[in-house]
C-alpha positions as CSV (number, residue, x, y, z in Angstrom):
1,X,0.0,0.0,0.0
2,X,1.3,3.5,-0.8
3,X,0.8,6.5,1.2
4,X,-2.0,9.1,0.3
5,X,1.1,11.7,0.2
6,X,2.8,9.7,-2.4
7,X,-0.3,8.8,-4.1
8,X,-1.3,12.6,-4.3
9,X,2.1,13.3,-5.6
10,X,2.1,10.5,-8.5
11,X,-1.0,12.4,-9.3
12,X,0.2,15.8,-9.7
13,X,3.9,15.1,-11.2
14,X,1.9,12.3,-14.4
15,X,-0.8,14.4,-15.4
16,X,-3.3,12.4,-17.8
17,X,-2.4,13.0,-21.4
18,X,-6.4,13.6,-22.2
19,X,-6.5,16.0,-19.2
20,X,-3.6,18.2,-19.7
21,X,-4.4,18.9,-23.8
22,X,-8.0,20.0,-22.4
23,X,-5.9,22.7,-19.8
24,X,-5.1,26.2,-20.9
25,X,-2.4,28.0,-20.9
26,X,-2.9,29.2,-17.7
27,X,-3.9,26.5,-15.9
28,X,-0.8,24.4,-17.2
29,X,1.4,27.0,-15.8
30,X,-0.5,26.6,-12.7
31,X,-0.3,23.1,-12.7
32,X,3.4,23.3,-13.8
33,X,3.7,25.0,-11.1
34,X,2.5,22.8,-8.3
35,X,4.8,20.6,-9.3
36,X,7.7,22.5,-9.0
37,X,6.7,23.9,-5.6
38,X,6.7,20.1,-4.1
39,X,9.2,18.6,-2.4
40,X,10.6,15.9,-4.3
41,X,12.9,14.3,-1.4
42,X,15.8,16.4,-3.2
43,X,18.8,16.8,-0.8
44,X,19.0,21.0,0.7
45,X,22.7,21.3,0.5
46,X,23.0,24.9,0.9
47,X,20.1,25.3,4.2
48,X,21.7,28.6,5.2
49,X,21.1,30.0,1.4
50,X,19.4,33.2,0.1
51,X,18.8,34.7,-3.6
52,X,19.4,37.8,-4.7
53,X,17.9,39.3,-8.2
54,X,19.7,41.9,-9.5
55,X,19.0,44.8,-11.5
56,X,19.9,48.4,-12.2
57,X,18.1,50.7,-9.7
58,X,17.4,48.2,-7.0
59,X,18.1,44.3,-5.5
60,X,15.4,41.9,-4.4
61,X,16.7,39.4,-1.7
62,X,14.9,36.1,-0.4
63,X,15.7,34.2,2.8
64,X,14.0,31.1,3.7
65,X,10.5,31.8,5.1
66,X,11.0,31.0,8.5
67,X,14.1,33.4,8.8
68,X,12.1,36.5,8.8
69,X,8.3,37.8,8.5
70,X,9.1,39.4,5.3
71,X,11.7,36.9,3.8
72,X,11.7,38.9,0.7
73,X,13.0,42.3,0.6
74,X,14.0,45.2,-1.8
75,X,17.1,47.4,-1.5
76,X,19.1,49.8,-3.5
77,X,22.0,50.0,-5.1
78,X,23.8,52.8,-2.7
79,X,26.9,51.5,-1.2
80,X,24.7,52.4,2.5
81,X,21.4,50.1,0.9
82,X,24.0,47.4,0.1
83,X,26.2,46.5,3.6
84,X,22.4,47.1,5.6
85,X,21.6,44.4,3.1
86,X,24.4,42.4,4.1
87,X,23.4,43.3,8.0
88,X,20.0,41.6,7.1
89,X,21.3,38.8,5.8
90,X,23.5,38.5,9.0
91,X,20.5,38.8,11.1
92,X,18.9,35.9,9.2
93,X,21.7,33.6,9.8
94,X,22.3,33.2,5.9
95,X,26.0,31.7,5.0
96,X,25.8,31.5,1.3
97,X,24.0,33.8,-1.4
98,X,23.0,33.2,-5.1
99,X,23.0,36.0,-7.7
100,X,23.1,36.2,-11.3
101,X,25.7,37.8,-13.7
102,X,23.9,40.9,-14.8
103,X,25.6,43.1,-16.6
104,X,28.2,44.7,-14.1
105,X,26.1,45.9,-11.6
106,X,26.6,42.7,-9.4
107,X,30.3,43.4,-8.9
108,X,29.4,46.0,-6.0
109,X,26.7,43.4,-4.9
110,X,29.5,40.5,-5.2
111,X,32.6,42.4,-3.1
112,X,30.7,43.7,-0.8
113,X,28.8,40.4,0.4
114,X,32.3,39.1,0.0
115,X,33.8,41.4,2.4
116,X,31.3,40.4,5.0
117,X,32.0,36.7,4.8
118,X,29.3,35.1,2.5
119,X,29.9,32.5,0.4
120,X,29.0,34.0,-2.6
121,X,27.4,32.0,-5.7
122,X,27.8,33.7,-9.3
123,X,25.4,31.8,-11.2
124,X,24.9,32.1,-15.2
125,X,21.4,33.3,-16.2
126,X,20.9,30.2,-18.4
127,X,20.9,28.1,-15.8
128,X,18.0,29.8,-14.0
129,X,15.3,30.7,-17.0
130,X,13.8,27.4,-16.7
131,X,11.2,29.3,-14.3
132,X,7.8,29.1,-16.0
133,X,5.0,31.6,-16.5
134,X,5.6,35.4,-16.2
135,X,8.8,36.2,-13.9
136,X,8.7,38.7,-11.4
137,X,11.9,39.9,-9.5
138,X,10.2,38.6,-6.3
139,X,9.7,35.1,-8.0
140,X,12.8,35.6,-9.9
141,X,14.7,36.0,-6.1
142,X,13.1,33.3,-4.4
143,X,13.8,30.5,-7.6
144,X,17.5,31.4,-7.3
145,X,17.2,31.0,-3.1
146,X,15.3,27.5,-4.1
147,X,17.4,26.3,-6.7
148,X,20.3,27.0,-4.3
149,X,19.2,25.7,-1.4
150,X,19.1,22.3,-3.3
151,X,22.6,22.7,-5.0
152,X,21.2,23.0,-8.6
153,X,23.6,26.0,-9.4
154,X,27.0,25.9,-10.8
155,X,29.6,28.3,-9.3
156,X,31.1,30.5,-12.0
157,X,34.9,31.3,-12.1
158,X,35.7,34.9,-10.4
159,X,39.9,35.0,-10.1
160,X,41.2,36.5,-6.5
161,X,41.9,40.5,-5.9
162,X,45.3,40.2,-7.1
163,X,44.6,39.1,-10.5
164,X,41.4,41.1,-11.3
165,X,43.4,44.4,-10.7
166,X,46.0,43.0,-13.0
167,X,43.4,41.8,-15.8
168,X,41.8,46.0,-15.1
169,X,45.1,47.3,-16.4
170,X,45.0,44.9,-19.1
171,X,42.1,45.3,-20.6
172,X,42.0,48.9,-20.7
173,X,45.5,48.5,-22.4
174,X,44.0,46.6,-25.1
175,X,40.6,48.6,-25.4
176,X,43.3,51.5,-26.0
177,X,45.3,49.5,-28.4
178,X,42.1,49.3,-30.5
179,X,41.1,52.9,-30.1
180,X,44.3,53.1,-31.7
181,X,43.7,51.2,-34.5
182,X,40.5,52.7,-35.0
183,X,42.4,56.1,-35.5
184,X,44.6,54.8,-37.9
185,X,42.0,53.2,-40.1
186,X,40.3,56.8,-40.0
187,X,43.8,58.6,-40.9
188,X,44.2,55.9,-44.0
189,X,40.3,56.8,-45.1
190,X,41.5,60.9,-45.1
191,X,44.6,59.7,-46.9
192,X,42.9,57.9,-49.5
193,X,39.8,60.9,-49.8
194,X,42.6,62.9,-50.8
195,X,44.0,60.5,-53.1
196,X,47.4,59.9,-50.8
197,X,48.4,57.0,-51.6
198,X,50.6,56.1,-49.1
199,X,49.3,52.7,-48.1
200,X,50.5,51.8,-51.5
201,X,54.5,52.4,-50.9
202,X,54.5,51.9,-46.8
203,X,53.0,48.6,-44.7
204,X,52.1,51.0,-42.0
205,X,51.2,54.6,-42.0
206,X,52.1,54.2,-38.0
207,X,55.5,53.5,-38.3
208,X,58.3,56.0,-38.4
209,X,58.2,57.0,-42.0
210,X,54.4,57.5,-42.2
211,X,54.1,59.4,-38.9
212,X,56.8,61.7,-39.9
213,X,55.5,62.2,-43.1
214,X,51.6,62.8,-41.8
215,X,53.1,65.5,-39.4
216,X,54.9,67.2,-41.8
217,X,51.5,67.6,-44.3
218,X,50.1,68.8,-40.7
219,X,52.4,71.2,-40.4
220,X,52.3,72.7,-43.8
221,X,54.7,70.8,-46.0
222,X,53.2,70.0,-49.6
223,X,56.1,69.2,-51.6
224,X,56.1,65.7,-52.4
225,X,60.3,65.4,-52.6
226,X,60.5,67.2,-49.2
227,X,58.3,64.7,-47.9
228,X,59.6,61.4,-49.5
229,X,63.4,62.8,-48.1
230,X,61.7,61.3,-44.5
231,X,62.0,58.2,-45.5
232,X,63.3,55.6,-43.1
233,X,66.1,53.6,-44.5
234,X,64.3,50.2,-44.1
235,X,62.1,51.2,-46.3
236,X,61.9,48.9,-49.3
237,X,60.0,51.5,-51.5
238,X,62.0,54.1,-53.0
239,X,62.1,58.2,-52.7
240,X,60.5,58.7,-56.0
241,X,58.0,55.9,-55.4
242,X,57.1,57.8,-52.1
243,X,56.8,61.3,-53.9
244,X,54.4,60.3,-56.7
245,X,52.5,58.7,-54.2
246,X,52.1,62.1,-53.0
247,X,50.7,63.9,-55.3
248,X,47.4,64.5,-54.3
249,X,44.5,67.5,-53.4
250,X,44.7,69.0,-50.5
251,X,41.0,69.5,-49.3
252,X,41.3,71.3,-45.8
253,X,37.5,69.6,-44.8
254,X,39.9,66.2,-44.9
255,X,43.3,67.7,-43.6
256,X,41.1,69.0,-40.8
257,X,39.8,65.6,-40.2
258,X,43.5,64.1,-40.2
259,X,44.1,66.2,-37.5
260,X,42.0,65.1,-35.1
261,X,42.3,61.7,-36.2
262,X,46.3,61.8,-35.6
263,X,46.1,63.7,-32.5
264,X,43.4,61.0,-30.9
265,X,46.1,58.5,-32.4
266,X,48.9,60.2,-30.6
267,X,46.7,60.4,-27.1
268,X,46.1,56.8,-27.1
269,X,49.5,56.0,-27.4
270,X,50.5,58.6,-24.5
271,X,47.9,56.7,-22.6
272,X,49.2,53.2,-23.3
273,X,52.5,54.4,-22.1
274,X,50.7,55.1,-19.0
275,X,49.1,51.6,-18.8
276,X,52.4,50.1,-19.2
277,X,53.9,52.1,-16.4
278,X,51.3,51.4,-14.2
279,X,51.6,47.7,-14.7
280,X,55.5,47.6,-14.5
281,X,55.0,49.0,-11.2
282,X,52.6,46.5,-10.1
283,X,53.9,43.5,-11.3
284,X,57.3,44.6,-9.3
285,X,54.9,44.8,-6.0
286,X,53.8,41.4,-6.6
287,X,55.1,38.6,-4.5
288,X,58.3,36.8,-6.0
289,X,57.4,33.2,-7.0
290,X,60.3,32.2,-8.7
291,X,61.9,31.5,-5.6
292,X,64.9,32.6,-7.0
293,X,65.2,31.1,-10.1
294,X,66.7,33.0,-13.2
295,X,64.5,34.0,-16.0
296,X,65.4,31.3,-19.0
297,X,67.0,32.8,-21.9
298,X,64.6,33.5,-24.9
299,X,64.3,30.7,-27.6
300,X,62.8,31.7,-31.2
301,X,64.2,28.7,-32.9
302,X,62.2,27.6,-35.9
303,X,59.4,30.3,-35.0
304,X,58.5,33.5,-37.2
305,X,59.8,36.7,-36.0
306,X,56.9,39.0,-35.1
307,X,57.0,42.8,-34.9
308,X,57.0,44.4,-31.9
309,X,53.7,46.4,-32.6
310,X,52.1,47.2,-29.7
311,X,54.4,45.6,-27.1
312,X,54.7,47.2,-23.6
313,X,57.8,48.7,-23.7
314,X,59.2,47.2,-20.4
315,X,60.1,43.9,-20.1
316,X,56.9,41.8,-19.3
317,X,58.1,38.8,-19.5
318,X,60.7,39.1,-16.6
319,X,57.3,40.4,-14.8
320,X,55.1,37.2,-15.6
321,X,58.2,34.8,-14.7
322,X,58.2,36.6,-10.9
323,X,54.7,37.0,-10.5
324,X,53.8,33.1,-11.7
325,X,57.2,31.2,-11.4
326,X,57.2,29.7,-14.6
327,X,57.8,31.5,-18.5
328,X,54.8,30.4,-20.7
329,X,56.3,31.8,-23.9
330,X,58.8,28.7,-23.6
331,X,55.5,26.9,-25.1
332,X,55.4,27.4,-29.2
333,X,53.2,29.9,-30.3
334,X,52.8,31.5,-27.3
335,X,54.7,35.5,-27.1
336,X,54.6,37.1,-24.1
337,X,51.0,39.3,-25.2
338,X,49.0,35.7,-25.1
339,X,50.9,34.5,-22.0
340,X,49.9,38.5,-20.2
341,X,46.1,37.6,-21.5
342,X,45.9,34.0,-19.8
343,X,47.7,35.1,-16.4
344,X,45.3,38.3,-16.5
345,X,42.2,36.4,-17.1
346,X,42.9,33.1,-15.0
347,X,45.4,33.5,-12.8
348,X,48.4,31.7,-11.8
349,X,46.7,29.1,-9.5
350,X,45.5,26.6,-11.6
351,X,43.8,24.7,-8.4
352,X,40.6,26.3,-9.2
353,X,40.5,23.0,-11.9
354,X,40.8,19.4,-10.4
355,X,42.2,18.3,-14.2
356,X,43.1,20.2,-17.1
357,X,40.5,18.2,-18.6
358,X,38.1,20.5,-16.5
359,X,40.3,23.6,-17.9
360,X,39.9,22.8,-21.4
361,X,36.2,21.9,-20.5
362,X,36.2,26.0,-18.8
363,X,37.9,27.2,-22.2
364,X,34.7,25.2,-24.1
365,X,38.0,24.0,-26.2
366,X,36.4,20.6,-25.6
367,X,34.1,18.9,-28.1
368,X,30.3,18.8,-27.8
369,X,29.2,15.6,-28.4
370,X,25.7,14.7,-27.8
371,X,25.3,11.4,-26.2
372,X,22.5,8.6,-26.1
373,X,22.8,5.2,-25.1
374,X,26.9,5.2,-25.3
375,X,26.4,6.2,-28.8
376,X,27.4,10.1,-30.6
377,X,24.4,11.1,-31.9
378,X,25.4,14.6,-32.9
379,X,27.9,17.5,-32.4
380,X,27.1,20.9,-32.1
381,X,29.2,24.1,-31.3
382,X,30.7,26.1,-28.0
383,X,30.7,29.6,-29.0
384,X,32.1,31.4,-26.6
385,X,33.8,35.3,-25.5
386,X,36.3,33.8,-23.0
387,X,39.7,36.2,-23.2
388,X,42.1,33.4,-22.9
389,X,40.0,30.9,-25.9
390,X,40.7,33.2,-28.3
391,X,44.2,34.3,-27.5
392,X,45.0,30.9,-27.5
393,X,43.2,30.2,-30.9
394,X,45.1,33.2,-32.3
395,X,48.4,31.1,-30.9
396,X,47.5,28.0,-32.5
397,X,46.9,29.7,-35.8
398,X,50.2,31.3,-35.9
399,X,51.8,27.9,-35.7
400,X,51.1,27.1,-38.8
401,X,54.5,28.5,-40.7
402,X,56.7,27.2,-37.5
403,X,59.3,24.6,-37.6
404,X,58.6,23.2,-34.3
405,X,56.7,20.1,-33.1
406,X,53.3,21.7,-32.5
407,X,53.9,23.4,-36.1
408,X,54.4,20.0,-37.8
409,X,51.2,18.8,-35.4
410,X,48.7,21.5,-36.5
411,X,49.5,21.3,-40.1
412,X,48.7,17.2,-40.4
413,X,45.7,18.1,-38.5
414,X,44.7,21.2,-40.2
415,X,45.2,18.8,-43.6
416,X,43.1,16.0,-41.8
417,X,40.3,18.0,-40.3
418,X,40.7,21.5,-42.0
419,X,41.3,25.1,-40.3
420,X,38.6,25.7,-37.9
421,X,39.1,22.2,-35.9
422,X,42.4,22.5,-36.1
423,X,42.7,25.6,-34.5
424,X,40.4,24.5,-31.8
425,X,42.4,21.3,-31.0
426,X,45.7,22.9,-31.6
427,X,44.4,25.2,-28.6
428,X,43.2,22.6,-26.6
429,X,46.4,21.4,-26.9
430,X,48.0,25.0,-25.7
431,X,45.8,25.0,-22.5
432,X,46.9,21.5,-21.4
433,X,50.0,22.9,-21.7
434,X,50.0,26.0,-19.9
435,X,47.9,24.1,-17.3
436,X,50.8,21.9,-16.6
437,X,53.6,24.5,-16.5
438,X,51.4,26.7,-14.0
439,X,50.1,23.7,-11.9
440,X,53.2,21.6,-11.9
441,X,55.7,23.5,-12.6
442,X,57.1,21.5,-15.7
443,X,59.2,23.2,-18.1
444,X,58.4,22.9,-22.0
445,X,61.0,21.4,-24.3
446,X,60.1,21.6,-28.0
447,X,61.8,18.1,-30.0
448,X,61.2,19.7,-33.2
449,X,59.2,19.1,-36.7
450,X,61.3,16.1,-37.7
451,X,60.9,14.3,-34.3
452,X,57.0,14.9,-34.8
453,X,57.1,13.2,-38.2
454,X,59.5,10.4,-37.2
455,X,57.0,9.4,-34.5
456,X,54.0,9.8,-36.7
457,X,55.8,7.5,-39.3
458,X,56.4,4.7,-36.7
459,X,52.4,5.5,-35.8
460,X,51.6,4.6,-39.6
461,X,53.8,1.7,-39.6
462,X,52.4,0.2,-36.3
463,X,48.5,0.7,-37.9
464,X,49.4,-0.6,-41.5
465,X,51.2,-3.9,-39.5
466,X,48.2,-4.2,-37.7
467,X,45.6,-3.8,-40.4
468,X,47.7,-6.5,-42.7
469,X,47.9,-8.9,-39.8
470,X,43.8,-8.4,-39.5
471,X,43.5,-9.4,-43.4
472,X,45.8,-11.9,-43.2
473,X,49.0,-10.0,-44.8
474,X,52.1,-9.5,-43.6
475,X,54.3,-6.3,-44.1
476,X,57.9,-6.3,-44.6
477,X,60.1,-3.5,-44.8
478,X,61.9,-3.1,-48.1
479,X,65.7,-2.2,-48.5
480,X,66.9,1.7,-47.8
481,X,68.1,1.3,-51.6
């Protein structure tokens, strides 16, 4: 004999087919959420949990019911509103919180609960939209106290203090860095307007000959052989190349718009300088993990030369080394820019991930195979924004002229599985690597492109031995001659 309880709960969670097609919407949504609302015997993991709903002018907090009269409550977004929202939640005897990653307005929300002790949850919104039925922000705060109460939600990834003020000075170095560019592009569009055809005889109109030449037109100069006489000696185009390039019309609507295009150009590089100076000075105050150890000499053997570009112009690398203990750009394909993006963005402390299976997995560098019954039934895609994914994919794309191991590894795969899931697995293959150095501290020796294709030989021998032996055949090796 079953219980009534159980009975009455068969009933509710298996609906009749008949009964439920006759239902509206609203009475499905009712019914829907009945079910939702019982108590399934599911474990409470979190009994000390609340849920927070964030938004722009104000938060809505939930406590469990028997924590307060009104166990849902509203405050604002004032620094005052937010710590007597963390005195509430005090009162209540609530350990851990749940909030979802709205836009940036739950970083005040996040630091502050932090600074008070809770155990703070950042939860991703698509984990939580499964509500049904209209959502209020009181509904919306009490689903994320009930899902965490249960230990439903996933924790996202936040790195410590250190390494989120070193990722803020990073990434307004690289939003400058594109400001930049976006001046440049601007300066090449006047250029052209006024039939300067400079791109024509120079790679860059940023390097030494172009600038010199763009300030000279900007202070008066129109002579095309005065101008080509600026010309840097590494410059494969000639001086009377340069001059008829020159010779153009000098429209002051578009000489006007140079100039504020080169002087925007000229401020963001003042103010990179500044973000570089900053960040020499705080990588110096970091703590010294290399525990003494000297920073390896610099290997480029077999790897294309880049240009310097938009390097900081202090020496990062010896930076990184102190600050992590280990060099990443020993690793192929990573310079020091990628290796500055993947400290910034993850951190040093690669204990946050039990495997670098589960960092690959973080990355979404790991396939997505949809499984049923032990068998693939279909892949699908893991688009993604992460920092470090695409730095890394930018990495593994470069290796494709180097004469190194991992070059002579990307190109059979890129000829095997084409670009795009090469690139993916060749940067699978980076973060494993980085993983390793930063978690165990193993140093990265590259055996080169003909040690790769020695060892993929002897692969092909073993399978073609094994595949004759399976028909019956037998292979022997024939003569060197």
């Amino acid at each position: 004999m079953k219980p009534k309880t159980q009975e009455k709960n068969e009933k509710i969670t298996k609906p009749r087919t008949n009964h439920w097609k006759k239902m509206n919407r609203k009475q499905r949504r009712e019914l829907t959420r009945k079910i939702q609302s019982q108590d399934l015997s599911l474990e409470v993991v979190h009994p000390d949990a609340a849920g927070i709903d964030i938004g722009n002018e104000s938060h809505y907090v939930a406590v469990p019911s028997t924590r307060d009269s009104q166990p849902v409550q509203r405050f604002g977004c004032t620094t005052g509103e937010l710590k007597a929202m963390a005195e509430w939640l005090k009162q209540c005897r609530i350990r851990t919180v749940a909030m979802q990653s709205t836009g940036v307005y739950w970083v005040a929300v996040y630091d502050i609960l932090e600074q008070a002790g809770f155990e703070v949850y950042l939860v991703n919104a698509r984990d939580t939209k499964n509500l049904p039925g209209r959502k209020s922000d009181v509904q919306e705060s009490q689903w994320l106290m009930k899902l965490h109460t249960y230990g439903l939600l996933r924790n996202s990834f936040r790195p410590s203090q250190e390494i989120r003020m070193m990722r803020t000075y990073w990434r307004q170095r690289n939003d400058l860095v594109q400001s930049a560019g976006r001046h440049i592009q601007r300066i090449q569009k006047a250029l052209t307007q006024m039939n300067l055809q400079l791109a024509n005889v120079l790679s860059d109109v940023s390097g030494v000959t172009g600038q010199a030449i763009i300030k000279s037109i900007l202070r008066g100069e129109r002579d095309p052989q005065k101008l080509a006489a600026l010309r840097d000696l590494r410059v494969k185009a000639s001086e009377e190349q340069i001059a008829e390039s020159l010779e153009g019309n000098w429209q002051p609507d578009l000489l006007f718009v140079l100039k504020q295009e080169q002087d925007g150009y000229e401020f963001c590089q003042k103010q990179i300088a500044e973000c570089d100076h900053q960040l020499s000075q705080y990588l110096q105050q970091r703590k010294d993990r290399s525990q003494g150890a000297p920073l390896p000499e610099e290997e480029r053997k077999g790897r294309r030369r880049k240009k310097k570009g938009n390097t900081p112009q202090f020496d990062l690398r010896e930076g990184l080394f102190r600050m992590s203990g280990t060099d990443l750009t020993r690793i192929d394909g990573i310079d020091v820019m990628t290796a500055t993006t993947v400290i910034s963005e993850a951190g040093w402390d690669m204990s946050k991930w039990q495997t670098e299976d589960h960092f690959v997995s973080w990355l979404r560098l790991c396939p997505d195979n949809r499984i049923s019954g032990d068998r693939i039934i279909g892949k699908g895609r893991l688009p993604t924004n992460n920092r470090v994914t695409i730095a890394l994919k930018i990495a593994a794309n470069g290796l494709r002229l180097s004469n190194t191991y991992l070059g002579a590894q990307f190109r059979r795969l890129r000829t095997k599985l084409g670009d795009p899931i090469a690139i993916k697995a060749m940067a699978a293959k980076l973060a494993r690597l980085v993983y390793r150095m930063l978690r165990y501290g193993m140093k990265y020796v590259d055996q080169g492109a003909l040690f790769y294709q020695a060892q993929h030989r002897q692969l092909q021998i073993k399978q073609l031995k094994w595949k004759a032996i399976k028909l019956g055949f037998r292979v022997v090796q024939a003569d060197a001659a």
